[in-house]
C-alpha positions, -999 to +999 in steps of 0.1 A: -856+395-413-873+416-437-860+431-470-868+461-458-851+462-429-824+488-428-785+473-426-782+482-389-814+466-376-803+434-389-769+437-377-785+442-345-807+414-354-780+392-360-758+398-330-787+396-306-792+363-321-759+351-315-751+364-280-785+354-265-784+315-282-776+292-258-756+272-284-736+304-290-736+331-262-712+351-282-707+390-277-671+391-297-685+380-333-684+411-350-709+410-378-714+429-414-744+427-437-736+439-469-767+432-498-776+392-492-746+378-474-736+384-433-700+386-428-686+375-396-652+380-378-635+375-344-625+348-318-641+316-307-626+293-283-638+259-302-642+248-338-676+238-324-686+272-316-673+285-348-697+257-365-725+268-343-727+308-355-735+292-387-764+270-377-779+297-359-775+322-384-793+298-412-823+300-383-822+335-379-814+349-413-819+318-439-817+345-468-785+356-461-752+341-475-729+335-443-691+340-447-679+325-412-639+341-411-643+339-374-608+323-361-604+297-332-583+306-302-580+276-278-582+291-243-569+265-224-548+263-190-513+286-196-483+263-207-460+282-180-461+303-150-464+340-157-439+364-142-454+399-126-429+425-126 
C-alpha cells in the first residue's frame, strides 16, 4: 500500500486480502486503518486463524501496526439437541 492511498482503499485493500488468502478466507474480520496501525475485530473459529490475519497482514501491509482484538469462537458439534417450537 501506498502512503497515499486514501483510508478506504486500504481498508478495501486489507479485507480483500484477508477473505481471498487461502490461509485466511475470512469475510467477518472487520477492519479499521487509522494513521499507521490496522485494527481488526470479529470472530474466528481457531486460535490458528486468528494467528494467521496477522501473518498475512505483515505481507500485505508491513507498514502498518496490527492490533489483532479479533475473538475465537469454537464452532464445534452442539453439546445438546435443540428444541424447535
Amino acid at each position: 500500500m501506498n502512503d497515499e492511498d486514501a483510508p478506504q482503499y486500504s481498508v478495501a485493500h486489507v479485507r480483500r486480502a484477508l477473505a481471498e488468502d487461502e490461509r485466511t478466507a475470512e469475510l467477518g474480520v472487520r477492519v479499521n486503518i487509522r494513521g499507521n496501525a490496522v485494527h481488526l475485530s470479529g470472530e474466528v473459529a481457531t486460535e490458528q486463524r486468528k494467528a494467521e490475519l496477522d501473518h498475512v497482514l505483515a505481507e500485505v501491509a508491513p507498514e502498518l501496526r496490527v492490533h489483532n482484538d479479533v475473538r475465537i469462537v469454537g464452532a464445534g458439534e452442539p453439546t445438546r439437541r435443540e428444541e424447535l417450537r
